[in-house]
C-alpha positions in Angstrom: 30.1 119.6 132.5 30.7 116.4 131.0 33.4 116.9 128.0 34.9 113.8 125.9 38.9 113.2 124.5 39.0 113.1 120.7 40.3 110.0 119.7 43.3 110.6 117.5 42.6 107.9 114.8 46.6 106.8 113.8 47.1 105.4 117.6 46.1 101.8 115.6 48.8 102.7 113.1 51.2 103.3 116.0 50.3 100.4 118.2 51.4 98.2 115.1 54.3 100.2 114.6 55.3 100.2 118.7 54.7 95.9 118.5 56.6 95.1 115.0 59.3 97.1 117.2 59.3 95.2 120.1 58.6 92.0 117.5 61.8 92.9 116.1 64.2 92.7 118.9 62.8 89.1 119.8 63.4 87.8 116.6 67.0 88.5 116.4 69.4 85.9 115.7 73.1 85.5 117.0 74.3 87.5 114.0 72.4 90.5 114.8 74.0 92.8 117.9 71.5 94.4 120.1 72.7 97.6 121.6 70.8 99.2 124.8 70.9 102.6 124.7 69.6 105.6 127.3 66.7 108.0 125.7 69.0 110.9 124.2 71.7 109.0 124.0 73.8 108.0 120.2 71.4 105.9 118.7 72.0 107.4 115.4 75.6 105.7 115.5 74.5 102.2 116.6 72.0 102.1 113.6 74.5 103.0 111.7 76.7 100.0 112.9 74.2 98.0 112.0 72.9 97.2 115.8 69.4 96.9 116.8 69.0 99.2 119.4 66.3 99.1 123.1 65.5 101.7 125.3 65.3 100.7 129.0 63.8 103.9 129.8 61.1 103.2 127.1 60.5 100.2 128.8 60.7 101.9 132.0 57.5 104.2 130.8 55.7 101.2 130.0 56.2 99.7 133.3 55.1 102.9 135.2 51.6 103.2 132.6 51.1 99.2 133.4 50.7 100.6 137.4 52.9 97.6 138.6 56.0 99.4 139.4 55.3 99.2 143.3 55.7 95.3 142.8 58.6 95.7 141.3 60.6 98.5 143.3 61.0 97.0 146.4 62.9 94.0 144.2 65.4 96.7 143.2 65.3 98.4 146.4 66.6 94.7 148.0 69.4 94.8 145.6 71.2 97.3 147.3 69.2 100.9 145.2 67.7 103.2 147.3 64.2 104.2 147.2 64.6 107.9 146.5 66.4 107.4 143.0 64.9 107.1 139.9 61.9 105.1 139.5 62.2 104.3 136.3 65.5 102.2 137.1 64.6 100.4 140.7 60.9 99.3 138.9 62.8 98.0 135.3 65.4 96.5 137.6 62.9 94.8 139.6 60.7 93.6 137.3 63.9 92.0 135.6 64.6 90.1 138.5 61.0 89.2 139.2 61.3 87.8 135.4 58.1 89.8 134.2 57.8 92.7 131.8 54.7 94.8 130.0 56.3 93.9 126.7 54.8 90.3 127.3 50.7 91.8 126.7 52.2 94.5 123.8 53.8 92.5 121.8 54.4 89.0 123.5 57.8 89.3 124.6 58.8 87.2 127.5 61.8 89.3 128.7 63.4 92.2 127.5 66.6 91.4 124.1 69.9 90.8 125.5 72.6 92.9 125.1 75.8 92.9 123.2 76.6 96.3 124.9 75.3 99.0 126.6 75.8 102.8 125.5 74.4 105.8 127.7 75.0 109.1 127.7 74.6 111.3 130.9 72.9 114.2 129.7 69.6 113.8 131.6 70.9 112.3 134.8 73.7 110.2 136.4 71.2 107.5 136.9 71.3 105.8 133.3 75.1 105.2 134.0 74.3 103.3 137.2 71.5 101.7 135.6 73.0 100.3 132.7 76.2 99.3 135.1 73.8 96.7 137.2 72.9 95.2 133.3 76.2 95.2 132.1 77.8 93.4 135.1 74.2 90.8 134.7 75.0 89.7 131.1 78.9 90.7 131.2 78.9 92.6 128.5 80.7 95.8 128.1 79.0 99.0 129.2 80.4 102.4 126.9 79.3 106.4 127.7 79.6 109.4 127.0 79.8 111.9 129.7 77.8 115.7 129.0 77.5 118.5 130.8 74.9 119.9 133.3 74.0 123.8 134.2 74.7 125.2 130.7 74.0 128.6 129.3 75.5 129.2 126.2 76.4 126.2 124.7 80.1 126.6 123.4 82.6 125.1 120.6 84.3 123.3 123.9 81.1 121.9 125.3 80.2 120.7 121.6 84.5 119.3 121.1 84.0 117.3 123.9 81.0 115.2 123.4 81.5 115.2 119.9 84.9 113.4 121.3 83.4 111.2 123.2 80.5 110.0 120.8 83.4 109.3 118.0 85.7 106.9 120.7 82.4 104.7 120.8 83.6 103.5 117.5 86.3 101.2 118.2 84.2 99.7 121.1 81.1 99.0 118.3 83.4 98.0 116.2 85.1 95.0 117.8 81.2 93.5 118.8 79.7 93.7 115.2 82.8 93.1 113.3 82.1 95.7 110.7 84.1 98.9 109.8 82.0 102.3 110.7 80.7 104.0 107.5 80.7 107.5 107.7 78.3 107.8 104.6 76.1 105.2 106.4 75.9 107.5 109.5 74.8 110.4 107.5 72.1 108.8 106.1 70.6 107.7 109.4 71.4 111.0 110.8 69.3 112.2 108.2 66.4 109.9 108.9 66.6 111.3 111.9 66.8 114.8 111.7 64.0 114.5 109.3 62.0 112.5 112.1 62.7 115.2 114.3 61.3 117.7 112.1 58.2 116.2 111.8 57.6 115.2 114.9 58.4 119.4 115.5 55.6 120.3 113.6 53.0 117.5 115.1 53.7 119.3 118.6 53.1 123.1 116.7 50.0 122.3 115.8 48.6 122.4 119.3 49.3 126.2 119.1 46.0 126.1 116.5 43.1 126.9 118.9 41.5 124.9 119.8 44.7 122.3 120.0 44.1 119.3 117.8 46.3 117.1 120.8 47.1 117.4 124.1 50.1 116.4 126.1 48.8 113.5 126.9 48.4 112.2 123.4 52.0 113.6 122.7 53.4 111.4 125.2 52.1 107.8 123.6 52.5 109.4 120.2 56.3 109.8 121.0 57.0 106.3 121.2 58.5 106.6 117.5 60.4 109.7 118.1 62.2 108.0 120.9 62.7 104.1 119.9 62.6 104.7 115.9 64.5 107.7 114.8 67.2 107.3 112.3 64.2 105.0 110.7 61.9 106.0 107.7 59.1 103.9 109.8 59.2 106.8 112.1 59.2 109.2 109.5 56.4 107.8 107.4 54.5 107.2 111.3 54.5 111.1 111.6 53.6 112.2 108.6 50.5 110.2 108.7 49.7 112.2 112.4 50.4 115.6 110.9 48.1 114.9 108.1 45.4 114.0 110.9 45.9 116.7 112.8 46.8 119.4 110.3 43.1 118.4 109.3 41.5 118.5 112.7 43.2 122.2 112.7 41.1 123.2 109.4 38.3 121.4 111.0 38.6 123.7 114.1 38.2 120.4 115.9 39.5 120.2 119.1 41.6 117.2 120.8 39.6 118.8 124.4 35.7 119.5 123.7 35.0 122.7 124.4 38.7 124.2 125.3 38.5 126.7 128.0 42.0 127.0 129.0 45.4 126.3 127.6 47.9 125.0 130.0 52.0 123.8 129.4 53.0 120.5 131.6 56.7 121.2 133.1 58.3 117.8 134.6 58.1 114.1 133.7 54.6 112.7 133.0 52.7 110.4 135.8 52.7 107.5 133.5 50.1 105.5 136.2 47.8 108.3 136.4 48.4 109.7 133.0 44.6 108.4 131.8 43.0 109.9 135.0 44.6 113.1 134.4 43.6 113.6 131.2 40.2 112.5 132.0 40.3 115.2 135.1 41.8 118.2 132.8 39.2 117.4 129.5 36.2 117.4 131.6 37.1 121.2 132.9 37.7 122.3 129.4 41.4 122.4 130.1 44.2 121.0 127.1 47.4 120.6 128.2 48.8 121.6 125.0 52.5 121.8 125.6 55.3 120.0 127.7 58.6 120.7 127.9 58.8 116.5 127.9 57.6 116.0 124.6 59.7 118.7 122.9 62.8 117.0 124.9 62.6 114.9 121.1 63.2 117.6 119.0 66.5 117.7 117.6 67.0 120.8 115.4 71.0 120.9 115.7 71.1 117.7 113.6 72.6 117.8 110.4 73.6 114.8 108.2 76.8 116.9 106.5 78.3 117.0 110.1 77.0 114.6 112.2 79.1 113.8 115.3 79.6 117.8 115.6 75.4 118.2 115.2 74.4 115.1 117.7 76.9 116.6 120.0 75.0 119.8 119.6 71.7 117.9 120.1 72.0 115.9 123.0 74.2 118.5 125.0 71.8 121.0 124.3 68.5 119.5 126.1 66.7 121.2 128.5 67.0 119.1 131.5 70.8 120.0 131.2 70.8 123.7 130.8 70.6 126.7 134.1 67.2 128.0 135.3 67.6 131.4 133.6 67.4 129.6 129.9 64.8 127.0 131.3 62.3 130.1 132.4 63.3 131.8 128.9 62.3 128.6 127.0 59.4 128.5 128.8 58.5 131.9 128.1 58.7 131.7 124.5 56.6 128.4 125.0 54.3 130.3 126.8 53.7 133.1 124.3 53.5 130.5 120.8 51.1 128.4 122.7 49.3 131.0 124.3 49.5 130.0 127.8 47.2 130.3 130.3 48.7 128.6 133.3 51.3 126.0 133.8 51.3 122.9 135.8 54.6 121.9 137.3 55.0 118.5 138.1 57.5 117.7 141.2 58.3 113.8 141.3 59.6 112.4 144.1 62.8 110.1 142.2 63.4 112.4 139.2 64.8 115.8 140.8 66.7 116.7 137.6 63.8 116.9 135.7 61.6 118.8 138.6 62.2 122.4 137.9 59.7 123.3 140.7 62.3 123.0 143.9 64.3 125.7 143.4 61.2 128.1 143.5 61.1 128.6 139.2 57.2 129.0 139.6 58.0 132.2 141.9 60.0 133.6 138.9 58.0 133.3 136.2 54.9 135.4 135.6 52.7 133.2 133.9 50.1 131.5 136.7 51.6 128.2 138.1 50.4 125.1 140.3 52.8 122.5 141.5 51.6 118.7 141.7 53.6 116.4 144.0 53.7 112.3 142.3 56.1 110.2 140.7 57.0 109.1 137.3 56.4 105.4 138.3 55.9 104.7 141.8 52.5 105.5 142.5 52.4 105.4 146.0 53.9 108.5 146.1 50.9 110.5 144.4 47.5 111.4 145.5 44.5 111.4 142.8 42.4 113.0 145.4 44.9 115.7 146.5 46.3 116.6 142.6 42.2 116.6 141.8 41.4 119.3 144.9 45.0 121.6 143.6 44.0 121.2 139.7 40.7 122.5 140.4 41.1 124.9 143.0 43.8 126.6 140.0 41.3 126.1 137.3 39.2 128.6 139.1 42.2 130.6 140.5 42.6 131.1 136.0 38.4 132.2 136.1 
């Protein structure tokens, strides 16, 4: 049965508000610092120096969605990185030396900003730290971190002590490059920006537990851009409050993002940003809405709190999933499970992003909620089958009947 994706009418407020972004960084003068920084890494504290801050890992997504990464890899994998780590690095550090970037038909950017220095923080992976090292040692610029934990339980005063630490020796590092004394009062302000951004962007992904879901995972994962490049800003804010009013009324409307929703599944792993149209396309026309990822909610900061904010972003970005054991990832999941009302889960294994591939240490065994796992890549397409994931999605779509 033929069944069509709702359009989600803000996407033309959020492409303008994605290119103005991008816009934005090319039109800095010399007096304006650009920091990078990794995904869930500080960025509340390099607004709040006054730097305007790039994601490579953004820019990553967009390479991987632009299904040119394989033309870029093997440039990366020439410069000494191996073909099994992260995707996302070896195609953004290949198509840097190949001098090409998607930003150019976004927003007409010729190359990605420059940077005045380079924070990460390794909370989702080791790879950012080597990743921003190749750039640093590029423009010669310095490279700063902060260093989290992995395998966590409980999350505990210690854990929280010594990130909080670490985020607060950034300072005299930011300092010295914008030549401007930190503000505490200014950091609580953008802290609150952000937590407020975080909130919102909470309740956009809660109201795909309405059945049917007003979005799917798949709309989440463009619709994020904001959450990921623009909090600490009152663009993002303003961005999300305009989705929730959509889909708050598709939800009174009883309209559905999938026509016809026949089964309610939760997407575990990275997305396959290359096949992510294809997918969605695949799942809709079976009646099936991916309405929850751990990905998206990877965003969603609820520890922030502008009254104590090195203390509540250390509690933020230690806390993420990706960094905690597999007991308390299958209990999250759970919970997901039962507040989206779960009817199977699709676990996503890819190839160059083991830490955020739950599936390898046999997690689908241990939960009871039905699972498939897909085999693919976060970029590098040649290491996913359409054909194959098609024949496994649909062979578990009946398995659910």
């Amino acid at each position: 049965m033929n069944r069509t994706i709702k359009k989600i009418e803000s996407t033309s407020d959020l492409k303008k508000i994605m290119a103005a972004y991008y816009s934005s960084l090319a039109e800095c003068d010399s007096s304006k610092k650009i920091a990078w920084c990794s995904s869930v890494g500080p960025a509340e504290l390099l607004r709040a120096m006054g730097f305007e801050v790039f994601f490579p890992e953004n820019h990553g997504a967009m390479i991987g969605a632009s299904k040119k990464a394989a033309d870029y890899i093997s440039h990366a994998n020439a410069a000494g990185y191996s073909p099994d780590i992260c995707s996302y690095l070896t195609s953004d550090i290949g198509a840097f030396i190949k001098k090409e970037t998607p930003m150019k038909k976004a927003a007409g950017l010729d190359k990605v900003p420059e940077p005045d220095v380079l924070v990460y923080c390794t909370n989702q992976c080791r790879d950012v730290q080597d990743w921003f090292s190749w750039y640093a040692r590029h423009f010669d610029v310095p490279i700063a971190g902060v260093e989290s934990f992995r395998g966590l339980g409980e999350l505990t005063r210690d854990h929280v002590n010594a990130v909080s630490a670490q985020i607060k020796n950034l300072i005299p590092t930011l300092e010295k490059i914008t030549h401007t004394r930190f503000d505490i009062d200014r950091l609580r302000k953008v802290v609150e920006l952000s937590q407020r951004c975080s909130s919102l962007w909470k309740q956009v992904l809660e109201t795909a537990a309405s059945v049917p879901a007003p979005l799917t995972f798949f709309d989440a994962a463009i619709h994020m851009g904001p959450a990921v490049v623009l909090r600490g800003t009152s663009t993002a804010c303003d961005y999300y409050e305009l989705l929730l009013k959509e889909l708050k009324q598709r939800v009174s409307d009883g309209t559905g993002a999938v026509e016809q929703e026949k089964y309610r599944l939760y997407w575990e792993g990275m997305p396959i940003w290359g096949a992510h149209r294809d997918l969605a396309t695949l799942l809709s026309s079976h009646g099936a809405g991916v309405v929850a990822s751990t990905y998206c909610n990877s965003w969603i900061f609820d520890s922030l709190d502008p009254q104590d904010p090195f203390d509540s972003m250390a509690r933020a970005y230690a806390g993420l999933f990706i960094a905690r054991t597999d007991s308390w990832k299958e209990n999250y999941i759970a919970q997901q499970v039962e507040q989206f009302n779960i009817n199977g889960i699709v676990f996503h294994e890819a190839k160059t992003c083991p830490n955020n591939s739950n599936s390898m240490y046999a997690m689908p065994k241990r939960i009871k909620t039905p699972s498939v796992v897909i085999n693919g890549d976060l970029n590098d397409l040649r290491l996913f089958s359409l054909e194959q994931t098609q024949i496994r999605l649909e062979a578990f779509l009946e398995r659910l009947d």
